[in-house]
C-alpha positions in Angstrom: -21.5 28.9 5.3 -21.2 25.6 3.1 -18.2 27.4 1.3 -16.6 28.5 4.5 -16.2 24.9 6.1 -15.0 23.6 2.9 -12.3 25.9 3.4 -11.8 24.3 6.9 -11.7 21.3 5.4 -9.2 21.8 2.7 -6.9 23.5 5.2 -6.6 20.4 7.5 -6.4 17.9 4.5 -4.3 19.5 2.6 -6.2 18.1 -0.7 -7.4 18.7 -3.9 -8.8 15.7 -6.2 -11.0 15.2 -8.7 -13.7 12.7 -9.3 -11.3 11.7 -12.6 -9.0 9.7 -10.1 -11.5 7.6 -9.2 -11.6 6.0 -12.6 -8.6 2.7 -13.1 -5.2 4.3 -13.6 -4.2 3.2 -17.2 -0.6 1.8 -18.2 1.7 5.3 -18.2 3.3 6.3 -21.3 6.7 7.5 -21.9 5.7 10.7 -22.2 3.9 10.2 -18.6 7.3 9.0 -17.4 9.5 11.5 -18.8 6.9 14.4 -17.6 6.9 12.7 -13.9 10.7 12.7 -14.0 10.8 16.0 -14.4 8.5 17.6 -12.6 9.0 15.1 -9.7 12.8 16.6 -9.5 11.4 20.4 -10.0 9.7 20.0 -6.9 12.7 18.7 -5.2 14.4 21.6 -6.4 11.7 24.1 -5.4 11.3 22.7 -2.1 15.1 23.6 -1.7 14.6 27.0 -3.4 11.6 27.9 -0.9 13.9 26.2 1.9 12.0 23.7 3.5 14.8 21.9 4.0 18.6 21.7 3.6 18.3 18.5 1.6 15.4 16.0 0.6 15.1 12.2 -0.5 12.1 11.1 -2.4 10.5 8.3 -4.2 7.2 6.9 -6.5 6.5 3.0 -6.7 3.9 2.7 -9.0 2.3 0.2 -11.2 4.8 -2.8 -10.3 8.2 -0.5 -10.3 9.9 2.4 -9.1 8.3 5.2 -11.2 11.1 7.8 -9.9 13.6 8.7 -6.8 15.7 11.7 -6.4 17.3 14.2 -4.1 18.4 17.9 -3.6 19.9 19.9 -1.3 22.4 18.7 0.6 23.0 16.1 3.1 25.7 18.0 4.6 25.6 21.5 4.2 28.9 22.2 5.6 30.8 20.4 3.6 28.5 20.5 0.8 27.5 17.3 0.4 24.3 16.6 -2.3 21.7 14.6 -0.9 20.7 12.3 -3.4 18.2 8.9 -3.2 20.9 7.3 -1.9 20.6 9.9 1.5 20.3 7.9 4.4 18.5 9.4 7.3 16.4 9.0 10.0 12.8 7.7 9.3 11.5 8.4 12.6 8.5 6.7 13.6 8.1 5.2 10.5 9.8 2.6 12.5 6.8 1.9 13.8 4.9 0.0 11.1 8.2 -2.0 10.7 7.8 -3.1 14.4 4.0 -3.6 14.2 4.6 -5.9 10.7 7.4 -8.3 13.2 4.5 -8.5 15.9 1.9 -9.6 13.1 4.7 -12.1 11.7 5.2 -13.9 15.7 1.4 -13.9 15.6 0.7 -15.6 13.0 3.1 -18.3 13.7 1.4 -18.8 17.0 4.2 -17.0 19.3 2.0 -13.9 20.1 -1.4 -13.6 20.9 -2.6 -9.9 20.2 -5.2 -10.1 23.4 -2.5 -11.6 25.9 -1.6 -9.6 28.5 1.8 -7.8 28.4 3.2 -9.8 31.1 2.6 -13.3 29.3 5.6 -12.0 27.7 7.9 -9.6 29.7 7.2 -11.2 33.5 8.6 -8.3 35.1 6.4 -5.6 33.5 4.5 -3.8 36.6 0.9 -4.4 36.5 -1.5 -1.8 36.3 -4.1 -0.8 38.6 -5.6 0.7 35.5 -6.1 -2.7 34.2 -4.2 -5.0 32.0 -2.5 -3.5 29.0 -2.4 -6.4 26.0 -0.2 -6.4 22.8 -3.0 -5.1 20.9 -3.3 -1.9 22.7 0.2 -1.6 22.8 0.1 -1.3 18.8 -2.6 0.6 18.4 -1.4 3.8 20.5 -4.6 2.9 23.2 -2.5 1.1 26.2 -2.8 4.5 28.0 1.4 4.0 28.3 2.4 7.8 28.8 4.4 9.8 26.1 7.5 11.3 27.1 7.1 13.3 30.2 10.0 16.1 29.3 11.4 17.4 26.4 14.8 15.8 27.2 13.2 12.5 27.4 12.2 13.5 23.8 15.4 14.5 22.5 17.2 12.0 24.5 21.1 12.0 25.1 21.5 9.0 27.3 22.5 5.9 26.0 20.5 2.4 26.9 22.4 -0.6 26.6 19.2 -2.8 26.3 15.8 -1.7 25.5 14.9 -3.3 28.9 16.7 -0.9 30.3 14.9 1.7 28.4 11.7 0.4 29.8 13.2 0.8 32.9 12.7 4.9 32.5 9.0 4.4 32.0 7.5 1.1 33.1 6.5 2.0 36.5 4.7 5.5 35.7 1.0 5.6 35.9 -1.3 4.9 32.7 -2.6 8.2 31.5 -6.5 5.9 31.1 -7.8 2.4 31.3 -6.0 0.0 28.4 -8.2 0.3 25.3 -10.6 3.2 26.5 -8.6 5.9 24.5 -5.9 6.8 22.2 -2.8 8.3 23.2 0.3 7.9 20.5 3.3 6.5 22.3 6.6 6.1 21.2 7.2 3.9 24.4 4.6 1.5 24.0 6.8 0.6 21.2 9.6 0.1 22.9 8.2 -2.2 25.1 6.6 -4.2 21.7 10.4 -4.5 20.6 11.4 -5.9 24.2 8.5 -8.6 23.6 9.5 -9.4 19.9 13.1 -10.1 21.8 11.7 -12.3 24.4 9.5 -14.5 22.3 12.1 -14.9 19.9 15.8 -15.1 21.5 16.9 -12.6 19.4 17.7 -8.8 19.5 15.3 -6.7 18.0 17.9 -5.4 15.2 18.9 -9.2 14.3 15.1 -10.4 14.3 14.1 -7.3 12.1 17.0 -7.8 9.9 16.6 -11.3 9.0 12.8 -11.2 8.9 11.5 -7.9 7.6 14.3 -5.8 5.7 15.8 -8.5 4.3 12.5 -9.8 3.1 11.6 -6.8 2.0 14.9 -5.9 0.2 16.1 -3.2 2.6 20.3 -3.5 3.2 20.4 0.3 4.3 18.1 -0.2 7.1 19.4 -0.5 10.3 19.4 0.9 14.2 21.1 4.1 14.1 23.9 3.1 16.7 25.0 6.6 18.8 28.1 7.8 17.9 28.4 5.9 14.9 28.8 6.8 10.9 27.4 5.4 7.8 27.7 5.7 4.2 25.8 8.6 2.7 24.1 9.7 6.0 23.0 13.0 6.1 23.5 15.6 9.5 20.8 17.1 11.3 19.5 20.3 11.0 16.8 22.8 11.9 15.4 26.5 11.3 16.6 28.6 14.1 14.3 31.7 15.2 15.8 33.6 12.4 14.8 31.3 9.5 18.2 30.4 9.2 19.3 26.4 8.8 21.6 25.7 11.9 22.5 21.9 13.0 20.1 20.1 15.1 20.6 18.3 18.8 22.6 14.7 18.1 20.2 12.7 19.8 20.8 8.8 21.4 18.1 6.9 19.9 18.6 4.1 22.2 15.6 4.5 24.4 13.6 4.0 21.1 14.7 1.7 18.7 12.0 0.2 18.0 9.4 3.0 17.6 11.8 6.2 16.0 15.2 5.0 16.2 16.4 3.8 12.3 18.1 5.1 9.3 17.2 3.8 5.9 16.7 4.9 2.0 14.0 6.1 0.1 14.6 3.3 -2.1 14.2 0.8 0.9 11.4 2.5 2.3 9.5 1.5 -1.0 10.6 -1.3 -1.4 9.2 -1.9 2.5 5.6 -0.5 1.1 5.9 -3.2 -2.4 6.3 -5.9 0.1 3.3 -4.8 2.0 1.2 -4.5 -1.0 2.5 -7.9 -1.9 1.7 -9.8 1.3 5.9 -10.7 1.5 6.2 -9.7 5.0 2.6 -10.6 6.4 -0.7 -12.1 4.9 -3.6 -10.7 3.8 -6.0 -11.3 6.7 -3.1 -10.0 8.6 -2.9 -7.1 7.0 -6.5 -6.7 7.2 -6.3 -7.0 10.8 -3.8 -4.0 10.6 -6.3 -1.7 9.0 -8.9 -2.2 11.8 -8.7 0.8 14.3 -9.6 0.1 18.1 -13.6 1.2 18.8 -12.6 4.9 20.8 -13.8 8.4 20.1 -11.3 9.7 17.1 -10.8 13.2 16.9 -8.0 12.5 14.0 -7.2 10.3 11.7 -8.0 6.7 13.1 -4.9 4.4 13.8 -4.9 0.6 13.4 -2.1 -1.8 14.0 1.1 0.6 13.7 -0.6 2.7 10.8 -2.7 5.8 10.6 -5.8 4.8 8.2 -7.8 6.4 6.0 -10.4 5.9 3.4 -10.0 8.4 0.6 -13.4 8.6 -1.7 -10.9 8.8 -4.7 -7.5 7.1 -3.0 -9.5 4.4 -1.3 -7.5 2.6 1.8 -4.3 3.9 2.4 -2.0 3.0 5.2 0.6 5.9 6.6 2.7 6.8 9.2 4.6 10.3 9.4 7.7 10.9 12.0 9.4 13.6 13.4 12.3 13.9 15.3 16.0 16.2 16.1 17.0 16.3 12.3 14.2 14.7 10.7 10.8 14.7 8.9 9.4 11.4 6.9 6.6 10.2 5.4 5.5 7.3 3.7 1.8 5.9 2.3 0.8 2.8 1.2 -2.5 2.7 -1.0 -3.9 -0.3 -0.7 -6.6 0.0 -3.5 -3.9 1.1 -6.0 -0.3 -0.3 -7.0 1.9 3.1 -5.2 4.4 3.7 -2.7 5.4 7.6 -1.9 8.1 7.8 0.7 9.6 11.3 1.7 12.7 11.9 3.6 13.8 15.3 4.8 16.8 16.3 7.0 15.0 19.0 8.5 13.0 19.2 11.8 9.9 20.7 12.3 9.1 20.5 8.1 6.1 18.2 8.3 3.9 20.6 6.1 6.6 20.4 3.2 6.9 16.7 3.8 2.9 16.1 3.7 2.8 18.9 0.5 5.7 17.2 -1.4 4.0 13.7 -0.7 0.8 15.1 -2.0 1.9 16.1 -5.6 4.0 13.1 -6.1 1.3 11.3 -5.5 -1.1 13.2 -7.6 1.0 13.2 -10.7 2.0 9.6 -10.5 -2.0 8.9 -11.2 -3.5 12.1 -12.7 -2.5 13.1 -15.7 -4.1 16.5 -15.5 -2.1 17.0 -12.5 0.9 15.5 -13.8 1.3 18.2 -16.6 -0.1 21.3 -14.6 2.5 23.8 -14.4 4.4 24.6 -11.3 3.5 27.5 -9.2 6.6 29.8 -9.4 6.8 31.7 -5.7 8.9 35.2 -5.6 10.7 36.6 -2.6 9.3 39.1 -0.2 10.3 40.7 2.9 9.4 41.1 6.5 8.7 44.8 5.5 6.4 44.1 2.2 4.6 41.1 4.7 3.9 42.9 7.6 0.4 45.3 5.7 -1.2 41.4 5.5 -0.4 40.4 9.1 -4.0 40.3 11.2 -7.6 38.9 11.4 -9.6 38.5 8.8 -13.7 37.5 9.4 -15.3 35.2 7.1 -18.4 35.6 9.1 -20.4 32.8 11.6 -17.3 33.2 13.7 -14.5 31.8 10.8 -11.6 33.9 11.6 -8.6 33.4 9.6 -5.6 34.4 11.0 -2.7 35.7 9.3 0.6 36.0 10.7 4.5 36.0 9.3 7.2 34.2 10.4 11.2 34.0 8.5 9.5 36.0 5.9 6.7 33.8 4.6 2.8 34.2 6.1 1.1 31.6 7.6 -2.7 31.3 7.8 -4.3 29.6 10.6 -8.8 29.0 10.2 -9.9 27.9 13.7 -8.4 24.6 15.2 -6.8 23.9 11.9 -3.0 23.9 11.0 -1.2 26.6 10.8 -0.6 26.9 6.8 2.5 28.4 5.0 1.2 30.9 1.9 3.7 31.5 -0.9 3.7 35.0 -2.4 3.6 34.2 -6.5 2.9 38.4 -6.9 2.6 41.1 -4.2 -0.8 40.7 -2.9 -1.6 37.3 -4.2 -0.3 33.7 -2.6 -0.8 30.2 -3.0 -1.0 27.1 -0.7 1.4 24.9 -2.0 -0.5 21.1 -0.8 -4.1 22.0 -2.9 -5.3 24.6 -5.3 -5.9 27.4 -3.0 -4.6 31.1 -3.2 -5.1 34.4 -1.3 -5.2 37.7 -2.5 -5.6 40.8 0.1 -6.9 44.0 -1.3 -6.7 47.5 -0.4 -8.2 50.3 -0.5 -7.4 53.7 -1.6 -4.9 54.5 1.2 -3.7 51.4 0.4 -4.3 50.0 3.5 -5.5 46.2 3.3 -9.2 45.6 4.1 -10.1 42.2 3.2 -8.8 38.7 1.7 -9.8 36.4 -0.6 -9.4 33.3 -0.4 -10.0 31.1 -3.9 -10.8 27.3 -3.9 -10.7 26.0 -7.6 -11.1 29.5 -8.5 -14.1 30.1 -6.1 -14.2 33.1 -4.5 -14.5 33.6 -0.7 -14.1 36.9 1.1 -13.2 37.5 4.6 -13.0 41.3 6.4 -10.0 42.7 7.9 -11.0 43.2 12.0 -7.4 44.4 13.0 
């Protein structure tokens, strides 16, 4: 049983350390540099191979500089366009931490208080009969402010001159729970923070940010992404249709919010954004600190502070994130507090967040492992829906683990439980790897060649589970 929920756990983490990353990262060499260099663009270029996306933006700040940035693919497929580290893309709701880091500027200067009511602010704001949403809650995703009550509204195409008129769509809805009794991510609570950075200030949003974060931070290619608008080296949209086949993606108006998914920027700006974290350029210390500090609800996920996701890694120690997904786009970026790194990830692809999460994972093993950084790259072969369809079905690990395997644009997914559903790579034709930790699959059969069982191998331990169906 202990081996079967470690399985549970490596599926939803999508890790694999070792204790020897717990020890102080020592200066790199140039062979370390010129082996990260490479194998940092080989898993650009296998990321493209395995299409996971149509192009890909990456980046490493470690140890006081840019370790490495690179692209592949292409930005615009049509035209054939290579995306490089000089793509620039949506960042989604990385926007967010940008946003929350102006808030914690105006409250340190005495312009904000985190436990004021909303309205102390924006005078016009409906009151609640749920109770009094504050600027803290707003930040930490626990205001009860509803998420988007359609799909359209999250893949918007109309246009908002003002992001007070963007509140307008949503302000006088109901709270989904009393302020600060739950967690609820909301894309619109941060709208309405960037409405209050406006009023306290004088200033748009875009001209506050501009002049007191990305500047700051050295960011020039960050910037609202203005509807109907181009920009050097932007990359298109694009998505995988039912058929597994890359096709352009909805050209959403971001309008309704800026302030919480609605930028373009760089990998090389998006680092530079984590540095000046690190650094305390944009905010201070005990700021920051107050960043880290998730509001005291039940968490079923990862915790969420002050316009981060936290976690405390026993090897990684603090480490502040934020993911984002949206028409066109998936992102990530992770600051680790407890050591001098950066990883941002931009991909022009929706729906690729278990790539983006994967490729963030070995860049940042390899920056800081060295066993890791010279491991060899699993090499995955090409199967088809025909040679996939024998390992389709339910497989029982017993004490009710059932893994589920199914196939989709010929590749196999495994799903344990609750967890994630997991994309396996075929590297021969019964065996498979996950590509995020150092976990395979190999199915057997038996002498009608019929498959009867998987195994599933954790660091070369074996677990077997029984084919049901």
């Amino acid at each position: 049983m202990k081996k079967l929920n470690f399985i549970a756990t490596v599926l939803i983490a999508f890790l694999s350390i070792t204790n020897a990353l717990a020890q102080q990262a020592q200066p790199l060499a140039d062979e370390d540099r010129a082996r990260i260099k490479e194998k940092a663009d080989s898993l650009l270029q296998q990321h493209i191979s395995l299409q996971d996306f149509v192009g890909v933006a990456a980046g490493v700040y470690y140890q006081g500089e840019t370790l490495w940035s690179g692209g592949a693919g292409y930005r615009d497929l049509e035209q054939k366009l290579p995306a490089t580290r000089e793509m620039r893309h949506r960042i989604a709701s990385i926007a967010k931490p940008m946003t929350a880091i102006a808030i914690m500027q105006l409250v340190e200067q005495g312009k904000i208080d985190l436990d004021a009511p909303i309205q102390s602010y924006l005078k016009d704001y409906p009151r609640k009969p749920e109770g009094e949403i504050t600027v803290r809650h707003l930040l930490g995703h626990v205001s009860g402010t509803p998420f988007y009550a359609s799909m359209k509204e999250g893949f918007p195409t109309m246009h908002f001159n003002t992001l007070d008129d963007a509140i307008d769509l949503f302000k006088d809805r109901p709270l989904e729970h009393k302020p600060g009794s739950a967690y609820l991510y909301s894309t619109y609570g941060y709208t309405v923070l960037g409405s209050i950075i406006e009023k306290v200030t004088g200033q748009s949003y875009a001209a506050y940010m501009k002049a007191n974060v990305w500047s700051v931070a050295g960011m020039p290619d960050t910037h609202l992404e203005i509807f109907g608008e181009s920009y050097p080296n932007q990359s298109r949209l694009y998505k995988k249709n039912k058929k597994g086949k890359f096709v352009a993606d909805k050209q959403t108006d971001l309008s309704l919010k800026y302030p919480g998914g609605g930028l373009l920027s760089t990998v090389a700006d998006l680092l530079n954004f984590g540095k000046a974290v690190l650094n305390n350029e944009l905010v201070t210390a005990e700021s920051l600190e107050q960043m880290g500090q998730a509001a005291d609800v039940e968490w079923k996920g990862t915790p969420y502070g002050l316009g981060w996701y936290l976690v405390n890694d026993e090897v990684y120690g603090r480490i502040l994130r934020h993911g984002g997904q949206q028409s066109g786009t998936n992102t990530y970026l992770s600051v680790f507090l407890d050591h001098d790194l950066v990883v941002a990830v931009l991909g022009n692809t929706y729906n690729a967040s278990g790539s983006v999460y994967s490729l963030h994972e070995h860049l940042r093993n390899m920056a800081v492992d060295a066993k890791q950084r010279f491991a060899p790259i699993r090499s995955a072969i090409s199967m088809s829906k025909k040679d996939l369809k024998p390992f389709v079905g339910k497989y029982d690990f017993g004490k009710g683990q059932i893994m589920h395997i199914s196939e989709k644009a010929n590749l196999l997914h495994s799903k344990l439980g609750k967890y994630p559903l997991t994309p396996v790579y075929a590297e021969a034709k019964q065996k498979f790897f996950y590509r995020g930790f150092d976990g395979q699959l190999e199915f057997v059969k038996n002498e009608q060649q019929e498959v009867v069982k998987v195994i599933f191998y954790q660091k070369g331990q074996p677990v077997e589970g029984k084919r049901i169906n």
